[in-house]
N, C-alpha and C positions, 0 to 999 in steps of 0.2 A: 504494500500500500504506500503511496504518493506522503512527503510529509509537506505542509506547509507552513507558512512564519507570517504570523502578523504579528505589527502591533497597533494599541490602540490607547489613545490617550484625551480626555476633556480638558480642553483650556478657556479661560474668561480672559481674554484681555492678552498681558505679557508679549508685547508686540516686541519688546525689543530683543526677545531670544526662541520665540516660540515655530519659527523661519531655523536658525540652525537646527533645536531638535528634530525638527520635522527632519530636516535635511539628512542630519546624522544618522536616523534612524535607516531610512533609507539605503543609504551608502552603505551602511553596517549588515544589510543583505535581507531585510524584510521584503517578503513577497507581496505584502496589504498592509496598509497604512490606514486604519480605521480614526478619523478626529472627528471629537463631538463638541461642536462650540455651544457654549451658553451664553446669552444675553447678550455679548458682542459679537456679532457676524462676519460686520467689512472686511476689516485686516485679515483672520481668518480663510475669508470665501477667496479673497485675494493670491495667499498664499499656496492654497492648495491649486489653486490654478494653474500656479506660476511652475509648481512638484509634477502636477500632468504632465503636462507641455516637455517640463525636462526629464521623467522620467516613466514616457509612455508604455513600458512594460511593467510596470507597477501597478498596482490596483489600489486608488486612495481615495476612499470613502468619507464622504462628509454628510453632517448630521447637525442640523440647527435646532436649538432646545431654548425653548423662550422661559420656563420654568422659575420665576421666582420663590413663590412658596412653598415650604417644604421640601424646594431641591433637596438637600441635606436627606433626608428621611430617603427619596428616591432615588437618587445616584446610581447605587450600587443598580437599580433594574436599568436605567438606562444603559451602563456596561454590559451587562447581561445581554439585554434586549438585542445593542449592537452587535454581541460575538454572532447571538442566536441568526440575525440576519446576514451579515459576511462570513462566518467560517464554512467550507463545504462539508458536505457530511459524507464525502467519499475518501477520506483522507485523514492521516492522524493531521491536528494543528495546535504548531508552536504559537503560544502568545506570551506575548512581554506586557504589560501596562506601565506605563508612566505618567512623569508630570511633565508641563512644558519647561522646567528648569532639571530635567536630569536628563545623563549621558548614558545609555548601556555600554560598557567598554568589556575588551577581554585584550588585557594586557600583552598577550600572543602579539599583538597587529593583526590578527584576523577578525573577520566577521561571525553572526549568529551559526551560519552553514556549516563554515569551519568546525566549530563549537560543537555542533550538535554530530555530527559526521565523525567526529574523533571518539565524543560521546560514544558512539553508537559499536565503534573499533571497539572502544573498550568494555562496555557492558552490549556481545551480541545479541540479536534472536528479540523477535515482537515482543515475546513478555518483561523485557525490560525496556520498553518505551514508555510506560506506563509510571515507571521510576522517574523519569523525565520531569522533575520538578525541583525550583531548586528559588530558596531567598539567599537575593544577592545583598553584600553590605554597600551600604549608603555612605556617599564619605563627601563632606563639606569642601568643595576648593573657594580659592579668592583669585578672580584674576589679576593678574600685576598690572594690566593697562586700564586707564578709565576710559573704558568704550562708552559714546554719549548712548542717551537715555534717550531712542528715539526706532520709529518703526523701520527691520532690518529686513530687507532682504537677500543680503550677500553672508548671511551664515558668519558674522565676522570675529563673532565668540568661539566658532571652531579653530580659528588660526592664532590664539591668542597663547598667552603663557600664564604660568597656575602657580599659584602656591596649595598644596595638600594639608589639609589638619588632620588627614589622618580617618580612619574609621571612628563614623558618630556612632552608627546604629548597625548590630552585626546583625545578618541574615532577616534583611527585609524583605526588599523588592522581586517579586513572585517573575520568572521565568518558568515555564511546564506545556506539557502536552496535556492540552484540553480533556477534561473526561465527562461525560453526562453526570456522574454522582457528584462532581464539586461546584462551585461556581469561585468567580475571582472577588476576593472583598473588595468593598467599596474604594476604599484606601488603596489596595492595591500592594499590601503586603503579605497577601499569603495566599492558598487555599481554604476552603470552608467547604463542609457538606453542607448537601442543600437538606440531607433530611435533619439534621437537628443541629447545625451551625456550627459542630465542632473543629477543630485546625486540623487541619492537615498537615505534618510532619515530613519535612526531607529526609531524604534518609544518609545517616551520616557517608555512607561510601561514597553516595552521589555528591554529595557535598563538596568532601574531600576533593571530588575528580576539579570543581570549578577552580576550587581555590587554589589548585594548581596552576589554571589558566589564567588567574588572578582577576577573575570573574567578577567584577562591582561595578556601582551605582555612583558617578559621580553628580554632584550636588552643586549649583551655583545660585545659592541663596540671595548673597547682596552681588547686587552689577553694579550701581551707581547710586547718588544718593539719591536724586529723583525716583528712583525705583523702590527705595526704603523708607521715601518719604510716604509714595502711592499706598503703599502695603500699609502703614501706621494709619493710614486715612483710611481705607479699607476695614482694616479692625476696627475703627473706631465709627463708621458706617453702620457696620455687622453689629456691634452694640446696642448703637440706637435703636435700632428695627429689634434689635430683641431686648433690648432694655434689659441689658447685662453691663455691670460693672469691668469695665476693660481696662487691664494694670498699664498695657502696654501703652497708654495713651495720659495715663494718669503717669506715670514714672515723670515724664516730661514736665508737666502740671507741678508735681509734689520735688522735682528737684530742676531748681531752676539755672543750678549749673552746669547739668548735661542736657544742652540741645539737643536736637536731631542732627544737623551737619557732624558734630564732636561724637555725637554716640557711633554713626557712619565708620567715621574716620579710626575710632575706636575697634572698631570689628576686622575693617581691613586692612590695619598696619601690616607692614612687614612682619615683625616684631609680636607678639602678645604683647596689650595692652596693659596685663596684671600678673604679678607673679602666681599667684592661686587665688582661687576663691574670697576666701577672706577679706583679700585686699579687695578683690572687687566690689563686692557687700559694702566696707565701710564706705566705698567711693561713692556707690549707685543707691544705699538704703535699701529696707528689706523687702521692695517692692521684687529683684532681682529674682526671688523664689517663687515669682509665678512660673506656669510653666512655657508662656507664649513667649516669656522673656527668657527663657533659659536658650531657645533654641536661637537666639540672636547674642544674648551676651555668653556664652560656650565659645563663639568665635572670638573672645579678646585675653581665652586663656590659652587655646592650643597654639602648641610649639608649630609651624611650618615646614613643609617638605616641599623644596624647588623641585616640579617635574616637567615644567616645559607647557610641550605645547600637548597636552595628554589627551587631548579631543581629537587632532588629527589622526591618530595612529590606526584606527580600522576607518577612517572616511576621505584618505588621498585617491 
């Protein structure tokens, strides 16, 4: 049986990088490229156009979701809904899901094919296809250059150079061959049965085989500060409309001398901005132990790993 690769991914907005991932993906050897835009279209409808045109053996599905309320709660079915309508049912199918700010990489310099083709060398025979599932770790870069804050179409975050913090979060982002008993969570970190929601577990051999290939999930949280500015407004949107106390807008409010530009600049130093924790606390106040804050001030403690240009390597 025939294997195929897709992926698929929902993005709102993120015009200034959402053009590379697409890109990268591609490159990286997905056969369908399934995007599900919500609430902003243009840039979007634009992009995938521009991915036709340039890559007419590809199959790139697009999906407009006008969904304000209760998105949240339906997510996960509209992923669903999409596999249910693009994947063929005469063939096993690989699916990735991501977000518009991560990279699927494998360290090799090869692509998805490669990956699953070596895979396959080394666990033979259909009934380990099925093993075929695997969460990749997620790992924070900061690019060294300040690309402007503006709608891209030339992919210009792929040619750019990184600094690594390192693994945030080990074995997240779900890579697997599709199975009728699971569905993909909403988030997009793991497997789940569909009969009573439990996880689905990699299995450590399989595992082991990625991490060989150095198999992860790069992350590019902050690009600019206009983009950290967006995101602070955004939360602080999201609030409103649900009229929930939001720290990450209050820290600013309650300490009036870390701005947004200085908290920015804070994150993507060369340098960690703090020796540990501690220091950081008495700096920022104990607003710092939310969790929406954690995932922005983490970046002004990790030590840096120079690796280039680590985006090109499977999309020259």
């Amino acid at each position: 049986m025939n294997v195929e690769f897709t992926a698929i991914t929902m993005v709102r907005g993120e015009e200034d990088i959402v053009y590379a991932s697409l890109l990268h993906h591609l490159r990286l050897g997905f056969d369908r490229l399934v995007v599900i835009s919500h609430i902003e279209h243009d840039f979007l409808s634009q992009c995938v156009a521009r991915l036709r045109h340039n890559f007419p053996d590809k199959e790139i599905g697009f999906i407009e979701i006008e969904d304000e309320q209760g998105f949240s709660k339906r997510k996960a079915n509209y992923i669903q809904g999409a596999l249910d309508i693009y994947l063929k049912k005469d063939c096993y199918n690989v699916v990735y899901g991501f977000d518009a700010d991560e990279f699927l990489t494998f360290n090799h310099g090869q692509g998805v094919k490669e990956f699953y083709d070596d895979y396959a060398k080394r666990f033979p025979g259909e009934e380990n296809i099925k093993r075929f599932y695997f969460r990749l770790p997620w790992i924070n870069l900061i690019c060294k250059e300040r690309i402007p804050y503006q709608p891209d179409f030339d992919g210009k975050l792929l040619g750019a150079e990184y600094w690594s913090l390192g693994e945030q979060a080990s074995d997240t982002k779900a890579l697997f061959v599709n199975r009728h008993s699971h569905r993909l969570h909403m988030g997009y970190h793991w497997l789940v049965a569909k009969r009573d929601q439990s996880v689905l577990e990699p299995e450590p051999e399989v595992m082991a085989f990625a991490r060989e290939w150095e198999a992860c999930v790069y992350h590019l949280p902050l690009r600019s500060a206009e983009q950290f500015f967006a995101r602070v407004d955004n939360y602080v949107a999201s609030a409103d409309k649900q009229e929930k106390y939001n720290r990450l807008s209050q820290l600013f409010l309650d300490n009036r001398h870390v701005n947004r530009q200085r908290f920015f600049e804070m994150c993507i130093a060369p340098e960690p901005s703090f020796g540990d924790y501690d220091e950081l606390k008495r700096h920022m106040g104990p607003d710092v132990d939310e969790m929406v804050l954690g995932a922005f001030t983490k970046l002004m403690l990790k030590p840096r790993m120079d690796i280039g240009r680590a985006l090109t390597q499977s999309s020259t």
